[in-house]
C-alpha positions in Angstrom: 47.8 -24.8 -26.9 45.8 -27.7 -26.0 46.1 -27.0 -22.5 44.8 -23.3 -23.0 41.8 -24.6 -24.9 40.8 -27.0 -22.4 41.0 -24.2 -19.4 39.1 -21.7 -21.5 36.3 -24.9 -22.0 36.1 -25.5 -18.1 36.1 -21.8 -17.3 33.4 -21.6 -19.8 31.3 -24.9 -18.4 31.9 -23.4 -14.8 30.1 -20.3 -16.5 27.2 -21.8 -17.4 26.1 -23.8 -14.9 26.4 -21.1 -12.2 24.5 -19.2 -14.5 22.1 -22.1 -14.6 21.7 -22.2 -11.0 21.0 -18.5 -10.9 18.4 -18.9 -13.4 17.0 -21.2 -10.8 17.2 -19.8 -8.1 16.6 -21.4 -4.4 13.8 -22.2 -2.2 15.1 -22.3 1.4 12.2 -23.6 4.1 12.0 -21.6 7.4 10.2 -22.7 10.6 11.2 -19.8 12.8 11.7 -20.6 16.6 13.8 -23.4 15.8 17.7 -23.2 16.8 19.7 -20.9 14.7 16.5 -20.4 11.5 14.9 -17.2 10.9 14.1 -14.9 7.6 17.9 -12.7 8.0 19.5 -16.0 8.7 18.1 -17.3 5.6 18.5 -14.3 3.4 21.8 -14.0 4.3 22.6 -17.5 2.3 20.9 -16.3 -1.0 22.4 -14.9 -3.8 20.7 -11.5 -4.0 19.8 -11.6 -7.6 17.3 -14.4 -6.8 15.1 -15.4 -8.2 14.6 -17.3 -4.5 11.7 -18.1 -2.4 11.5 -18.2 1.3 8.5 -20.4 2.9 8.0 -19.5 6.6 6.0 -21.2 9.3 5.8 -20.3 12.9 6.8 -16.8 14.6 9.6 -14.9 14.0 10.9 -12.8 16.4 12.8 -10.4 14.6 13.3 -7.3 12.4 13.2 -8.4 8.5 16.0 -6.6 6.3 15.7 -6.8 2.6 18.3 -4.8 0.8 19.5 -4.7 -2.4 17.5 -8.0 -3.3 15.5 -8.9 -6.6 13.2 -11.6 -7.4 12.4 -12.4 -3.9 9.3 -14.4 -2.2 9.0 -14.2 1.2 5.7 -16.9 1.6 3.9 -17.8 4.7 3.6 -21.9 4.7 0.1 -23.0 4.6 -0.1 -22.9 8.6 0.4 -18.8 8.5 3.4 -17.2 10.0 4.0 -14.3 12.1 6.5 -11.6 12.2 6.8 -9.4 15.0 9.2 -6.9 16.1 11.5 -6.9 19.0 13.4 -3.5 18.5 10.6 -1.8 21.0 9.1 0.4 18.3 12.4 1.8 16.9 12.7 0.1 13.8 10.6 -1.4 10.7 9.2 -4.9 11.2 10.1 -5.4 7.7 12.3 -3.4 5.7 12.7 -3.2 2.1 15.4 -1.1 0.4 16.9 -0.6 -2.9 15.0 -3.8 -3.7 13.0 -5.3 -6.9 10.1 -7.8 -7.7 9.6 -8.5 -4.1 6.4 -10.0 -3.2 5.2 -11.1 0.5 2.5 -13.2 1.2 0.4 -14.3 3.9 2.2 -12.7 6.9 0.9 -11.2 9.9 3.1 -8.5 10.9 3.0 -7.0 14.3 4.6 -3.6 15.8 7.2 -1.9 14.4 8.1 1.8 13.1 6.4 1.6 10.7 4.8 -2.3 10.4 6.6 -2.2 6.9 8.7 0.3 5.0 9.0 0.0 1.6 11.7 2.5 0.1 14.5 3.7 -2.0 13.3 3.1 -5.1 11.8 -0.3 -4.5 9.2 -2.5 -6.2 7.4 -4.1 -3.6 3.8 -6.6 -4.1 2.2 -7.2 -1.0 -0.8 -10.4 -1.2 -3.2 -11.4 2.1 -1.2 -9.8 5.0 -2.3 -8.7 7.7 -0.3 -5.3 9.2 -1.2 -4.2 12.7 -0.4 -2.5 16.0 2.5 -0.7 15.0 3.5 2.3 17.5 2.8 4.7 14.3 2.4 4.1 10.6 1.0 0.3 9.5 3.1 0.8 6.4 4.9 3.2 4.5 6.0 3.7 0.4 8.8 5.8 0.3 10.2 6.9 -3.3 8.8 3.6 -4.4 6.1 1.3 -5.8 3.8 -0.5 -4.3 1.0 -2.6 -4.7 -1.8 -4.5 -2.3 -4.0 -7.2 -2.8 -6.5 -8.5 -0.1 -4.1 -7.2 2.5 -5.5 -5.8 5.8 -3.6 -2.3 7.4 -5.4 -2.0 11.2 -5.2 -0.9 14.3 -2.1 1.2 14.0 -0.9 3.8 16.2 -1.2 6.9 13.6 -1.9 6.4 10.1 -2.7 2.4 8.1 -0.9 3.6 4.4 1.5 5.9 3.6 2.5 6.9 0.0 5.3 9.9 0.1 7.9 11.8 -2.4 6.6 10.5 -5.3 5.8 7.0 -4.8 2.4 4.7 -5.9 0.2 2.0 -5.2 -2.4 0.4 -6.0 -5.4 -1.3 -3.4 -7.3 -4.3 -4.5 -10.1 -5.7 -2.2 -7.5 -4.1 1.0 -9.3 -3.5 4.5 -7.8 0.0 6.2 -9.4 -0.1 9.6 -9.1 1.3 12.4 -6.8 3.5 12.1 -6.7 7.1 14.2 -5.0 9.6 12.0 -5.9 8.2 8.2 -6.2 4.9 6.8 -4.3 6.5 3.7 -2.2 9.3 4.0 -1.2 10.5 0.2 1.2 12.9 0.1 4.3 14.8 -1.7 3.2 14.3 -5.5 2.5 10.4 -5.2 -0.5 8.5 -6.4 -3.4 6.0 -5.3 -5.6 3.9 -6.6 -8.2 2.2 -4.3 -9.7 -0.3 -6.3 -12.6 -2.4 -4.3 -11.3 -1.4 -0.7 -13.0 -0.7 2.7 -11.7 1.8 4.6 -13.7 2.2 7.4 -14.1 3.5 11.0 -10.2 5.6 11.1 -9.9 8.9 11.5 -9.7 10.6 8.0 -10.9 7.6 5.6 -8.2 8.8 2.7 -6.1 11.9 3.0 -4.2 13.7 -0.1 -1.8 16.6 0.0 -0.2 18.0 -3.6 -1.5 14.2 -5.3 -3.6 11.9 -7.0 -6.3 9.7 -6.0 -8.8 7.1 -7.8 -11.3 5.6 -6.3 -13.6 3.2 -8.0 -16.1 0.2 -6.5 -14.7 1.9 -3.0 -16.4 1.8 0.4 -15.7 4.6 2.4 -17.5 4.7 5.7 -18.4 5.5 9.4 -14.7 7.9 9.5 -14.9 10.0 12.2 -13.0 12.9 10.4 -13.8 13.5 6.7 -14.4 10.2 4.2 -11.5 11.9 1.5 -10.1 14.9 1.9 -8.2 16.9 -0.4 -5.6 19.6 0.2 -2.9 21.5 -1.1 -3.5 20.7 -5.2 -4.7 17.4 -4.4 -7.2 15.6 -7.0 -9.3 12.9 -7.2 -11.6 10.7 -10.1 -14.2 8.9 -8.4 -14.5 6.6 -11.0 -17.8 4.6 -11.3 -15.9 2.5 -14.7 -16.0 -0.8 -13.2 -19.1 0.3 -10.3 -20.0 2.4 -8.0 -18.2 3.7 -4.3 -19.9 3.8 -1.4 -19.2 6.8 1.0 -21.3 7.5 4.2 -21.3 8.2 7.8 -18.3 10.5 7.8 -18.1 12.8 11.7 -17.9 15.7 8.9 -18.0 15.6 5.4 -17.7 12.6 3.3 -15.6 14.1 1.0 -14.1 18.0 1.6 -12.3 19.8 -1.2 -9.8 22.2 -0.1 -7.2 25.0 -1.5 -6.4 24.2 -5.1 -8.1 20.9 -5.3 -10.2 19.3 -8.0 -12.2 16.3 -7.7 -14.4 14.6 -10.8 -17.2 12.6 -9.8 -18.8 9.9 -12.7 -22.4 9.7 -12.3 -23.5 6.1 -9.8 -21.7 7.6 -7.2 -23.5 7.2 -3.7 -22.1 9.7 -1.3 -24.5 10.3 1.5 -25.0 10.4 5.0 -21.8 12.6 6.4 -22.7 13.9 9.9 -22.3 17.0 9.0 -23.9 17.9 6.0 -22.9 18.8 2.9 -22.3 15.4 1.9 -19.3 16.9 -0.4 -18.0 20.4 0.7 -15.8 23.0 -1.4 -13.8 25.0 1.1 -11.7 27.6 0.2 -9.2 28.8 -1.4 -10.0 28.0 -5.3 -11.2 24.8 -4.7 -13.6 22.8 -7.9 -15.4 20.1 -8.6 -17.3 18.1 -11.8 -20.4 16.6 -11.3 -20.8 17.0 -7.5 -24.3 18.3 -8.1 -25.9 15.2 -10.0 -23.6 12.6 -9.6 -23.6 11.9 -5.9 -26.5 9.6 -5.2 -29.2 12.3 -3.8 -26.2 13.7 -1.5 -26.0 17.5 -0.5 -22.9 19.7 -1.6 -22.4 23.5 -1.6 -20.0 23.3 -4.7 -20.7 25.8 -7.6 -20.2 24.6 -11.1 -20.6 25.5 -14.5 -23.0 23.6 -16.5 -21.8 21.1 -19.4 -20.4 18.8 -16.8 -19.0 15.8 -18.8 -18.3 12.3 -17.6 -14.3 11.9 -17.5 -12.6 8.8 -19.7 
């Protein structure tokens, strides 16, 4: 009997200190280019239900997986790191699947197909990044969510953002430039918030089909297609709660509401100067609008509404 009780209090010491160093987790240092080091080398050593940090310096050459992980930081060392794909434009640069809490920080990511994926139900925080030259989408939320802050999505071969089947995020103080297609791309019921971005000189400046946008304290300019377009039961708040957006210099309109679409405009809104006047333009089919005709800043708009517009809350 005293032999069983002492195995059951070792089993049960054993216990709690491996769930002690779990509770801990790990912080592994990376310096990639050195022999044998890189991000899936390191990941590979982690216990997957983290929490862990991974510090990185240097370039890595190499195609990031993250699956199945939670609590993970992947965090650029004071000195920056770099992450650029080597699969010739066939795969992600990073890759996050079937993953929670994961944050990265400070990268700048290069190529890839997209730059970054973010999908399968994932949770993924991305913080002062820079995400270019991919060979088509800079990054792209799949089923997931997603947040931004201070990141920069440019130069990509298509589109800088996209949010698809259902998935969110939300932009604070992000750059989307330069960008052909869109520098957002909203699409299949899923939802944005640009909170304090620039999205400047792409081709469409945001783009929604059958979702949700907000846009407040926003710059939207110099787009050589529309500024925001809606489409397909799209709508969109441009909220003026914490300040005013900004969108000019669109090549057409700065924003166009298409078939089915609503969009609600506060009043402080400043949206003038598209190429090709009206500033905001209701196209048809059934398309609607509140407070397009005093709350855009002196800007032109061939939207017809009833009177009694109201301020939304």
């Amino acid at each position: 009997m005293r032999t069983h009780r002492f195995v059951r209090f070792l089993l049960a010491l054993i216990c709690l200190t491996l769930l002690g160093t779990i509770a801990q987790g790990a912080t592994v240092q990376v310096h990639c280019g050195a022999s044998a080091s890189g991000i899936n080398a390191a990941l590979s050593h982690l216990n997957p239900a983290g929490p862990n940090t991974i510090v990185v310096s240097g370039t890595c050459n190499e195609n990031v997986v993250i699956q199945s992980f939670d609590r993970l930081t992947l965090q650029a060392a004071g000195s920056g790191a770099t992450i650029n794909d080597v699969s010739g434009g066939n795969n992600p640069t990073v890759a996050i699947l079937d993953s929670q809490r994961i944050l990265i920080q400070g990268f700048t990511i290069n190529g890839g197909s997209p730059g970054i994926l973010c999908g399968d139900y994932s949770l993924c925080r991305f913080s002062g990044n820079t995400v270019q030259t991919a060979v088509d989408n800079g990054v792209i939320v799949s089923r997931s969510k997603s947040s931004f802050d201070g990141d920069t999505i440019q130069n990509n071969g298509f589109r800088g953002l996209v949010l698809r089947e259902q998935s969110s995020a939300v932009i604070a103080g992000v750059m989307l430039q330069g960008n052909p297609n869109a520098g957002a791309d909203v699409h299949d019921g899923s939802f944005l918030y640009s909170l304090a971005a620039a999205v400047q000189n792409n081709g469409f400046g945001l783009r929604a089909e059958e979702s949700t946008l907000r846009i407040e304290v926003s710059t939207i300019s110099n787009n050589s297609l529309d500024g925001v377009q809606l489409q397909e039961e799209s709508n969109a708040w441009f909220s003026t709660v914490s300040g005013s957006n900004m969108i000019t210099g669109s090549g057409f309109q700065d924003v166009s509401v298409n078939d089915l679409s609503f969009a609600v405009f506060d009043p402080g809104n400043i949206i003038i100067g598209s190429l090709q006047p009206p500033d905001v333009v209701c196209n048809p089919q059934f398309s609607a609008t509140r407070g397009a005709l005093t709350n855009i800043g002196g800007g032109t708009t061939n939207c017809m509404e009833p009177s009694g517009n109201s301020k939304r809350q």
